[in-house]
DRENBATOR-663087 format. One record per residue (C-alpha): residue number from 1; residue in three letters; y, z, x. Coordinates in pm, 1 decimal. Last residue first. Layout:
<recs>
(NUM ALA (Y Z X)) ...
</recs>
This chain:
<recs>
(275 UNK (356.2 365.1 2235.4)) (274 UNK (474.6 85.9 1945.0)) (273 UNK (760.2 -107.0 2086.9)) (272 UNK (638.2 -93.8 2471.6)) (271 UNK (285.9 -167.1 2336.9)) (270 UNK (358.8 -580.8 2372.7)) (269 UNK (37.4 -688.9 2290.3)) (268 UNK (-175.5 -947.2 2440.9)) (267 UNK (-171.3 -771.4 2822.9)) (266 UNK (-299.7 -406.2 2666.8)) (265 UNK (-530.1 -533.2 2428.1)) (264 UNK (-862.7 -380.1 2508.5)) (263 UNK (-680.6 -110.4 2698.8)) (262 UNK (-531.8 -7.0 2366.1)) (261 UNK (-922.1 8.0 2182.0)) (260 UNK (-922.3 -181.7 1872.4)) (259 UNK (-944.8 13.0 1556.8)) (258 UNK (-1159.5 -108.5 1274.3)) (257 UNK (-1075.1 -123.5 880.4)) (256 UNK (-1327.3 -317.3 575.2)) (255 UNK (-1212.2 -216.2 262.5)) (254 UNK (-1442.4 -253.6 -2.3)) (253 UNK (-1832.0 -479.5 76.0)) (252 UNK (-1868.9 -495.3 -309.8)) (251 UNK (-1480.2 -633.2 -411.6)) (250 UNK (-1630.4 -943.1 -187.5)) (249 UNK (-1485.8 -1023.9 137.7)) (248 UNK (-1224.1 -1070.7 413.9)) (247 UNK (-912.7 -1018.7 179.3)) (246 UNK (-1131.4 -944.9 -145.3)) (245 UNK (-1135.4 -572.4 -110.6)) (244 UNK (-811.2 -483.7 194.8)) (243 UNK (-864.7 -577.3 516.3)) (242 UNK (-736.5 -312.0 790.4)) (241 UNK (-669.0 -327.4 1146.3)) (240 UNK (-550.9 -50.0 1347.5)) (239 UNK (-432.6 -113.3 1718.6)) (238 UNK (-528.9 169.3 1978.9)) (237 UNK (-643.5 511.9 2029.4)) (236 UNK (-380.5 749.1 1955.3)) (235 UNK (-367.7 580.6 1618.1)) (234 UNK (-181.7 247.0 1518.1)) (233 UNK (-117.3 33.1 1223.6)) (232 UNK (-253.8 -310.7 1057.8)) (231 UNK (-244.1 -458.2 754.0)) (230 UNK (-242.6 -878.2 599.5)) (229 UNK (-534.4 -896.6 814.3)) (228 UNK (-584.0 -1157.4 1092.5)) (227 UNK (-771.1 -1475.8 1017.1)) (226 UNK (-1123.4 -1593.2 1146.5)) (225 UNK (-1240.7 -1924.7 1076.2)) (224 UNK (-1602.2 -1986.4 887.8)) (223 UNK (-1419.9 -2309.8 722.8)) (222 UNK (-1168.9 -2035.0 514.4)) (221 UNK (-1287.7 -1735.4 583.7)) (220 UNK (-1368.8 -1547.5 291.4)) (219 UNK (-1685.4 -1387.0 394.5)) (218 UNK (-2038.3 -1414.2 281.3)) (217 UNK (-2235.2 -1490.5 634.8)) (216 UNK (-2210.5 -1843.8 562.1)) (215 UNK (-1798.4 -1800.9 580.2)) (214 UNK (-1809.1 -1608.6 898.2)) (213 UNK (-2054.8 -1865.1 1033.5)) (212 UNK (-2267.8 -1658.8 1315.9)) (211 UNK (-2214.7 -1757.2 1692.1)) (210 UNK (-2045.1 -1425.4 1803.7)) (209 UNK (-2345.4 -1193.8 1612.3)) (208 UNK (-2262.3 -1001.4 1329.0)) (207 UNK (-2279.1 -641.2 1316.3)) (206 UNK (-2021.9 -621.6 1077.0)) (205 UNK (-1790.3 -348.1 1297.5)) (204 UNK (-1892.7 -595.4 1647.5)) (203 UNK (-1803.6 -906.7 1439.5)) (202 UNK (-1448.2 -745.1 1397.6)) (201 UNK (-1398.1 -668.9 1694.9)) (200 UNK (-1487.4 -990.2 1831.5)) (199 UNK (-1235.9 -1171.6 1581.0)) (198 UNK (-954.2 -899.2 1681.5)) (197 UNK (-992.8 -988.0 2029.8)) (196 UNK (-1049.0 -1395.5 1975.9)) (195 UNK (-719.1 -1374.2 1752.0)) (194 UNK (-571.6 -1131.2 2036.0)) (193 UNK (-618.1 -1463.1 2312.7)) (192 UNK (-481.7 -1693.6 2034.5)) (191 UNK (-209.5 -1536.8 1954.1)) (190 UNK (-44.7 -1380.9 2304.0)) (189 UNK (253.1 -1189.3 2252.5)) (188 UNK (168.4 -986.4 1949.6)) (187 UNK (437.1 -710.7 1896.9)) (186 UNK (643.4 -864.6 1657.9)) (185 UNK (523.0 -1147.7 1502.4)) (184 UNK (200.8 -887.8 1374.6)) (183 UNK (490.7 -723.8 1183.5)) (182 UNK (712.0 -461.9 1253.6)) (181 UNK (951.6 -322.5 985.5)) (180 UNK (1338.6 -269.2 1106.9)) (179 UNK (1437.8 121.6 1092.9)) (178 UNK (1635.0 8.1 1474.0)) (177 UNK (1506.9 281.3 1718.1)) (176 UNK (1214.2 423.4 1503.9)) (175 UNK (1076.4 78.7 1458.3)) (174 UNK (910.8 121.2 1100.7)) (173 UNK (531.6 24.7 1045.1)) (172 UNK (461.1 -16.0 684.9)) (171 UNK (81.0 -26.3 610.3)) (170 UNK (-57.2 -119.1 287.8)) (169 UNK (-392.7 -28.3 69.1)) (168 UNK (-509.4 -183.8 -205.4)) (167 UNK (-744.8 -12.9 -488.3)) (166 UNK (-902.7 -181.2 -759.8)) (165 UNK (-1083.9 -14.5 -1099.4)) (164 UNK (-1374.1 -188.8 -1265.1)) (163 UNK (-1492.8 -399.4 -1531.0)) (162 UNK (-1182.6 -514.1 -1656.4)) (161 UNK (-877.1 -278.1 -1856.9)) (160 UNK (-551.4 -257.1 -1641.7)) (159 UNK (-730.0 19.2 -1386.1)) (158 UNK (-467.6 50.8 -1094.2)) (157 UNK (-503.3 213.5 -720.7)) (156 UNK (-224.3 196.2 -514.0)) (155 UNK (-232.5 307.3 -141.7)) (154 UNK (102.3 392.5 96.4)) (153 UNK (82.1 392.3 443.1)) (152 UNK (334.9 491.0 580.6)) (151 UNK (397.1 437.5 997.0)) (150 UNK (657.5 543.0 1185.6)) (149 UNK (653.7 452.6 1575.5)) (148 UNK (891.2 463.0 1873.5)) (147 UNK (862.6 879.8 1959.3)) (146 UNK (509.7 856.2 1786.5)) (145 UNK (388.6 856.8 1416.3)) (144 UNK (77.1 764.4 1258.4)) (143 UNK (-5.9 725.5 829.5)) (142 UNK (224.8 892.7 694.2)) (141 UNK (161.4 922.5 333.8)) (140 UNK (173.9 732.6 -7.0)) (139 UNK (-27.5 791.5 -297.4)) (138 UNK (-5.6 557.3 -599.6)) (137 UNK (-144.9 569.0 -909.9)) (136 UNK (-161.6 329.2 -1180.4)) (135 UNK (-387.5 375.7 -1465.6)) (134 UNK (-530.2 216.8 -1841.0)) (133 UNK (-753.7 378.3 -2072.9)) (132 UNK (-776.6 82.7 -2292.8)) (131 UNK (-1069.7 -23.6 -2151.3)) (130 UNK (-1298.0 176.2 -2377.1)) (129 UNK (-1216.3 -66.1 -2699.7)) (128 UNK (-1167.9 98.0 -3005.4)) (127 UNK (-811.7 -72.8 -3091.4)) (126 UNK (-863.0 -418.3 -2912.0)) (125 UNK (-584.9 -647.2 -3031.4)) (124 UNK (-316.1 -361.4 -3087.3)) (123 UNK (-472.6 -155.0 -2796.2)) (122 UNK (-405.7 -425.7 -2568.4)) (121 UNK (-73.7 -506.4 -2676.7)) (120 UNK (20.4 -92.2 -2625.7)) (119 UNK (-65.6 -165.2 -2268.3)) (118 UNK (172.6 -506.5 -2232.2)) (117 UNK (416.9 -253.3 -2366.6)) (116 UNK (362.9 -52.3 -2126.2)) (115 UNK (397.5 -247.8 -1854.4)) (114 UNK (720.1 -376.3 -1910.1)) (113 UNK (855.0 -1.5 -1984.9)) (112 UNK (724.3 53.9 -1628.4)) (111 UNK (935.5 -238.5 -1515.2)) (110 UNK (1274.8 -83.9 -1710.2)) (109 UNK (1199.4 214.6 -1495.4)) (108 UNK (1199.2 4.3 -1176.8)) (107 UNK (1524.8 -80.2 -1236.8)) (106 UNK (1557.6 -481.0 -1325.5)) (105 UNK (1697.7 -717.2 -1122.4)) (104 UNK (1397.2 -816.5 -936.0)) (103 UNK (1233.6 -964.4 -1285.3)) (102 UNK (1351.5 -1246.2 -1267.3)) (101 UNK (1232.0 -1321.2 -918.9)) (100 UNK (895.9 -1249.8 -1042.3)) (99 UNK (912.8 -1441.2 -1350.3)) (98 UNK (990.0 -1741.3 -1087.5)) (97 UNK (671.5 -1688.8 -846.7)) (96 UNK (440.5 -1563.7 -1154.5)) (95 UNK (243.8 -1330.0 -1088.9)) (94 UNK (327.1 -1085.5 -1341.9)) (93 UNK (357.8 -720.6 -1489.5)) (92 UNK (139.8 -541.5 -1245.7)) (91 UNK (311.0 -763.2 -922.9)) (90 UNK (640.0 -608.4 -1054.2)) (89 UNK (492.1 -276.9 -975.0)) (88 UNK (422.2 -367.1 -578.0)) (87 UNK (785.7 -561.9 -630.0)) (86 UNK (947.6 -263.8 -703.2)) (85 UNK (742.2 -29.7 -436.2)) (84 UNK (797.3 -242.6 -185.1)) (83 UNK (1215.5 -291.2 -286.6)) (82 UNK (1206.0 79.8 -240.4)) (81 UNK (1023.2 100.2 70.1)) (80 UNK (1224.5 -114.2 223.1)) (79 UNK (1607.4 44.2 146.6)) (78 UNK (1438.3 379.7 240.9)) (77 UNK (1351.4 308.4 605.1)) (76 UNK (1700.7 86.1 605.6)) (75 UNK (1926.3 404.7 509.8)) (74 UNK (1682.7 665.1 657.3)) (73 UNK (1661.9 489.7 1011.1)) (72 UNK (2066.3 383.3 997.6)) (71 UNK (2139.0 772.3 891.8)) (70 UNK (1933.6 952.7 1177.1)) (69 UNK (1975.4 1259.6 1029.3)) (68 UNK (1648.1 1318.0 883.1)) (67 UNK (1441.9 1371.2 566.1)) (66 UNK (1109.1 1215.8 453.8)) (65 UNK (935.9 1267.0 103.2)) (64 UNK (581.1 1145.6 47.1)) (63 UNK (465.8 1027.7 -283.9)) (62 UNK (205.8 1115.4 -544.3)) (61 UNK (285.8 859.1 -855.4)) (60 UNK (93.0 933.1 -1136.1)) (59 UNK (124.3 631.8 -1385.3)) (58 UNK (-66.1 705.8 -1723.8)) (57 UNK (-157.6 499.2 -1978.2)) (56 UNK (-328.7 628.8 -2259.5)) (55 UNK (-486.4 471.7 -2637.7)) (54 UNK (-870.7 523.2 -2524.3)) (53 UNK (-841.5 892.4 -2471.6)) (52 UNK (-1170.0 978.5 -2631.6)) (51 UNK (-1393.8 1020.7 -2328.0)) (50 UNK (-1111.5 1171.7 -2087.0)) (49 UNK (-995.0 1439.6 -2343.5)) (48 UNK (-704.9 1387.8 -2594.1)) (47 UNK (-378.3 1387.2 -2500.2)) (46 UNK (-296.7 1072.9 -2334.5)) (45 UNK (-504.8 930.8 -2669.7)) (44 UNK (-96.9 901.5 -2834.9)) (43 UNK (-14.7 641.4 -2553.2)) (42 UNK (215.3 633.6 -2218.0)) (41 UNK (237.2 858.2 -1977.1)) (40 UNK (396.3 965.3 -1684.7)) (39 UNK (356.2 1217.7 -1408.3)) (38 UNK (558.6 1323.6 -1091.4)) (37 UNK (430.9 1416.8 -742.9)) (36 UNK (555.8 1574.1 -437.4)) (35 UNK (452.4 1610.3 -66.8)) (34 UNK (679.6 1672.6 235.2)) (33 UNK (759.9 1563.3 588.6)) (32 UNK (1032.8 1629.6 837.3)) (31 UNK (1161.8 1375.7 1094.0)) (30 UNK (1279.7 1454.8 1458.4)) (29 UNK (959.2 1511.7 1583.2)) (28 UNK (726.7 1627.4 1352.6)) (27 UNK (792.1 1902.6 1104.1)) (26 UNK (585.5 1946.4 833.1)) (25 UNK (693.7 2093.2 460.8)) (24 UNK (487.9 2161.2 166.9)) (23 UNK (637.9 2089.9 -129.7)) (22 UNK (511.7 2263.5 -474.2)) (21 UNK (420.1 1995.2 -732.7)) (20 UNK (646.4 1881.1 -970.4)) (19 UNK (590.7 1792.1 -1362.4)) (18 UNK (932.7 1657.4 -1455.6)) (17 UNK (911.4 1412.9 -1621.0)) (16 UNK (1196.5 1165.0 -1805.3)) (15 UNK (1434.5 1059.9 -1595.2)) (14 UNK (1302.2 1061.1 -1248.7)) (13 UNK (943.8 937.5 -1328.7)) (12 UNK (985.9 538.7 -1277.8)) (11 UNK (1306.7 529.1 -1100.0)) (10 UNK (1211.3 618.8 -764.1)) (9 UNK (835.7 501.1 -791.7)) (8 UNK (834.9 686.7 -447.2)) (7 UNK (865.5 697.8 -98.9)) (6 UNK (1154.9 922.1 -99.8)) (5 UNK (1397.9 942.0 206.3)) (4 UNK (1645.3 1222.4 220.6)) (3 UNK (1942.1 1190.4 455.5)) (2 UNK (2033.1 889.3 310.3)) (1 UNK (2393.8 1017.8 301.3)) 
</recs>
């Protein structure tokens, strides 16, 4: 059981569409990767041509599939990324601290249906209106893998009406060994001396100078200080960091994503979890 890990909406598509791409398969390491995608929609202008389909919501979900035979890694790999992917769609529906928790008992199908009927509200109030065309898709993929490491990264990017689309992008980092996630708490041994690291790497991909004001210069550091992302992975070259649009700055500057070299870090980190 749980040989077959599916980073997916999992309930959202599973009943009712069936509009499959072909798989292609990868083998690397012990795990083997594939790609498939589902489709649903939501509106009578789904139909209808891009400029006149101003009654539609659609939810493509383009996901990664993962089989195995390591049963604890597939059982707890899969266990996370389905209560992500949940709360990633509850976070459409509301923000709301105690509607969210509420809402965690419901299948992820039953969330979708949430969504659309806060869609077919906004055509009720605003009939002609362009920004009914509404969207959520989300693409998910590995994003590094070693003998220790798995990371997916998986991206969402949802148009709700406004005046433009927004895109976020996480990382999930899964000890091989134990399927637990790893967080900055886990591999960072030494704070304050990374902090000044990632800080300096960070100036150095802004091309800001070390004495500049972070928060003068435009960026949403609280009192100028620097703060670590919310993201980060790995690539044969060292530590990953990644601000999503608004984390660090304005929806204008977009993602803003830097790797810091391994030898760079090599006595703040502990590597031995991640290399």
């Amino acid at each position: 059981m749980y040989k077959y890990l599916i980073l997916a909406l999992i309930a959202l598509t599973l009943i009712n569409c069936k509009n499959q791409t072909p798989q292609i398969e990868t083998k690397l390491d012990e795990l083997q990767f594939s790609q498939d995608s589902l489709l649903r929609s939501f509106g009578g202008g789904c139909k209808l041509t891009d400029s006149l389909a101003n009654n539609c919501l659609t939810i493509n979900a383009y996901y990664l599939v993962i089989k195995g035979n390591n049963d604890l890694l597939m059982k707890s790999i899969h266990d996370t990324l389905e209560t992500y992917i949940k709360n990633s769609l509850i976070g459409v529906v509301t923000v709301e601290e105690e509607e969210i928790n509420q809402y965690k008992s419901l299948s992820v199908d039953s969330i979708c249906g949430l969504i659309a009927e806060m869609h077919k509200s906004q055509v009720a109030d605003f009939p002609n209106s362009a920004a009914n065309q509404w969207f959520i898709e989300t693409y998910s993929d590995t994003a590094f893998q070693n003998a220790s490491l798995l990371s997916v990264q998986f991206t969402e990017s949802t148009y709700l009406g406004g005046a433009h689309p927004n895109t976020f992008t996480d990382f999930l980092n899964f000890d091989k060994k134990t399927g637990k996630t790893l967080g900055f708490d886990n591999i960072i041994k030494d704070k304050t001396a990374f902090l000044k690291i990632a800080e300096a790497a960070f100036r150095r991909n802004q091309e800001l100078s070390m004495d500049q004001n972070l928060e003068e210069a435009g960026y949403f550091f609280d009192k100028g200080i620097f703060e670590l992302p919310y993201n980060f992975t790995f690539n044969q070259e060292g530590i990953y960091l990644f601000f999503n649009p608004y984390e660090a700055g304005a929806y204008a500057l977009g993602a803003i994503a830097f790797t810091i070299p391994f030898g760079e870090v090599k006595d703040v980190l502990d590597l031995s979890k991640v290399r």
